[in-house]
C-alpha positions as CSV (number, residue, x, y, z in Angstrom):
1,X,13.2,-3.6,-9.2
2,X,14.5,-4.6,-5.9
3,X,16.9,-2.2,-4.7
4,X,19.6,-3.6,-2.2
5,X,21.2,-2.0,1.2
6,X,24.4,-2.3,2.3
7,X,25.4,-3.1,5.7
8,X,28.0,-1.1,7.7
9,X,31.3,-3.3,6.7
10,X,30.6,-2.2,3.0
11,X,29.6,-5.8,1.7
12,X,26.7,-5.6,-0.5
13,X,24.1,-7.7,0.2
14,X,20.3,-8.4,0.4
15,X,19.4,-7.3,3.8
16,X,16.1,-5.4,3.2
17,X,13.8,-5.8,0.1
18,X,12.4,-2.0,-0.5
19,X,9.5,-3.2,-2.7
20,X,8.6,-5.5,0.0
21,X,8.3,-3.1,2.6
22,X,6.2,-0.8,0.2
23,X,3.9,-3.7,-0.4
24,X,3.7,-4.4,3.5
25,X,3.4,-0.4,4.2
26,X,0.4,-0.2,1.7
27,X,-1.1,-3.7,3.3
28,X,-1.4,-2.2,6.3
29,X,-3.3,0.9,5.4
30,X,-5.4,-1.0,3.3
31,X,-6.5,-3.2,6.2
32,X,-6.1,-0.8,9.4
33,X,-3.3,-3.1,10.8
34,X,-1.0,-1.8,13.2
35,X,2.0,-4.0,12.0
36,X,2.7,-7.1,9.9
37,X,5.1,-9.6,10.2
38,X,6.4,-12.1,7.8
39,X,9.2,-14.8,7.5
40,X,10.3,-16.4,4.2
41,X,13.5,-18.6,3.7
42,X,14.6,-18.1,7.1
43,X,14.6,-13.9,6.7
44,X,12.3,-12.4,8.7
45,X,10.4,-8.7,8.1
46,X,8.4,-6.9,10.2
47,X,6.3,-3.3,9.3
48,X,5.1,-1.6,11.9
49,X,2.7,1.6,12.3
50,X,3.8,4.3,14.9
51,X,1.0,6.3,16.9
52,X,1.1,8.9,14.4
53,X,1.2,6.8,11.3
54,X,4.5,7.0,10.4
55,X,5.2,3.5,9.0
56,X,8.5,1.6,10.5
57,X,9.9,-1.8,9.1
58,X,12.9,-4.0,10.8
59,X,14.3,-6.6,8.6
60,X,17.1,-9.2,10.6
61,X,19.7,-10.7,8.6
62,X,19.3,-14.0,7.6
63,X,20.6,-16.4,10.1
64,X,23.4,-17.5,8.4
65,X,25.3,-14.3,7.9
66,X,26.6,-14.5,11.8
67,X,25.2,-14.5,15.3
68,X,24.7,-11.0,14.9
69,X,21.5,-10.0,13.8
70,X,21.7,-6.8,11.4
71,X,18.6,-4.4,11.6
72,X,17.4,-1.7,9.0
73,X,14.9,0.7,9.9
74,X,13.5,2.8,8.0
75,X,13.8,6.7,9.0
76,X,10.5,8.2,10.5
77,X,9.1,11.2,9.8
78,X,10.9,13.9,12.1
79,X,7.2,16.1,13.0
80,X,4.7,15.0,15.3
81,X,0.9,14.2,13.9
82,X,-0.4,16.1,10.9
83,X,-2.3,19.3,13.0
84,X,-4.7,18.2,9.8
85,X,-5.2,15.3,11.3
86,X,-8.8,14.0,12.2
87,X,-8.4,11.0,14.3
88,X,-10.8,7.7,15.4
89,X,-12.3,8.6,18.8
90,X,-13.2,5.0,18.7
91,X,-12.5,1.6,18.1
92,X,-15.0,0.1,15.3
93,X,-16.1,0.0,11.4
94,X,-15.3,3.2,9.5
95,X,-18.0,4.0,6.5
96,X,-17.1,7.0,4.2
97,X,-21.2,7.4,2.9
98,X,-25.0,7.7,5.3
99,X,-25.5,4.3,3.7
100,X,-24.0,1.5,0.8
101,X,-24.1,2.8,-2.7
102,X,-24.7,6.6,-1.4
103,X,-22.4,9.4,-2.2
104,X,-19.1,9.7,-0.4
105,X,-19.8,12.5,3.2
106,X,-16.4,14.0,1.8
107,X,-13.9,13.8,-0.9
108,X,-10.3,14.7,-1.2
109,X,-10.2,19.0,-2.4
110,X,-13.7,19.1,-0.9
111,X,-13.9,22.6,1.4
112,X,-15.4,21.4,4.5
113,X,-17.2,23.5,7.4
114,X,-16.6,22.9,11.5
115,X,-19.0,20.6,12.1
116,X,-19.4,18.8,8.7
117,X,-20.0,14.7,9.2
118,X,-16.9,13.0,7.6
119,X,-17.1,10.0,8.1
120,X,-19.5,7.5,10.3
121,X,-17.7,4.8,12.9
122,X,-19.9,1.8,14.0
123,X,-19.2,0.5,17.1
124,X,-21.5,-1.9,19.3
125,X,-24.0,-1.4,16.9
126,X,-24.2,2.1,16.8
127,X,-23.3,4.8,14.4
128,X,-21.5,7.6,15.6
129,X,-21.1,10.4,13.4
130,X,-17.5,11.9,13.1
131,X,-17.7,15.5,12.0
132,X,-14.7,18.0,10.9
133,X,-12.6,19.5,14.1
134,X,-12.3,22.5,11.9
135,X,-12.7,23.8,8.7
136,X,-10.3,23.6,6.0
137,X,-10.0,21.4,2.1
138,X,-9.9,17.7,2.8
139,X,-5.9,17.1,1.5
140,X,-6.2,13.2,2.0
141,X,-8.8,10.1,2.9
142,X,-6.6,7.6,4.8
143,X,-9.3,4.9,5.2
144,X,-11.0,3.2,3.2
145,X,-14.8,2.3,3.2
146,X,-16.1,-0.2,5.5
147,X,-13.0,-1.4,7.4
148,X,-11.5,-1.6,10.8
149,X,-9.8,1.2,12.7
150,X,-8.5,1.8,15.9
151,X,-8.7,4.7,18.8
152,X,-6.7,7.7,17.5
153,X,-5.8,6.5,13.9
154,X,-6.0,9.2,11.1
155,X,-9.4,9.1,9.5
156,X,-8.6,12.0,7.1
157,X,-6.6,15.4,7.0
158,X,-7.8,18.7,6.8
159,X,-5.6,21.3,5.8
């Protein structure tokens, strides 16, 4: 179910597919993107990620409905970073297990201990092991195994 906006004069009409932003949002945590942009039948939407994850998404009108380009955004998150937060201190590959097949370093409701090794982030060959800023029960995993992330995106959160 698509669900429709409507723009400021009242008209309804089909600026901004929602389940096409949801789709986009979960592409991008799925692949570590920072932001995705697509065009189809002369619409265009783009979904952004913000520095502290909150996910963003712009959608023009289509051409045709005046010279005027509407934009929807999509409200971000009033607070700053989760304090939970346990950021990249690197660019590189994130692996959630010592080695392929092993068992998960953490798991989401696992009590974890300053110091613990969350997660391990290759870069230039080399592994660098990411231990927990704090201690605290891991409330959510925001990566996923073997893939891509960037200098200061949320590995996990600890609450």
């Amino acid at each position: 179910m698509n669900k429709e906006t409507k723009p400021a004069n009242g008209k309804s009409g089909r600026l901004v597919d929602a389940g096409a932003i949801r789709e986009l949002a979960e592409l991008l945590k799925e692949t570590g993107l920072t932001e995705i942009e697509i065009e189809h039948n002369g619409a265009r939407l783009r979904v952004s990620k913000m520095a502290g994850g909150a996910i963003m998404a712009a959608a023009p009108a289509v051409a045709a409905a005046g010279p005027m380009a509407a934009q929807a955004v999509a409200p971000a998150k009033p607070s700053g970073p989760n304090p939970g937060a346990v950021p990249s201190p690197m660019v590189g590959t994130v692996y959630l297990s010592p080695e392929p097949g092993a068992k998960p370093f953490i798991s989401v409701g696992q009590t974890v201990k300053e110091g613990d090794t969350l997660f391990i982030v290759e870069a230039m060959k080399t592994m660098n092991p990411i231990t927990a800023p704090k201690g605290g029960v891991v409330g959510e995993i925001c990566v996923n195994d073997a893939s891509p992330v960037e200098f200061g995106q949320t590995l996990c959160i600890i609450n």
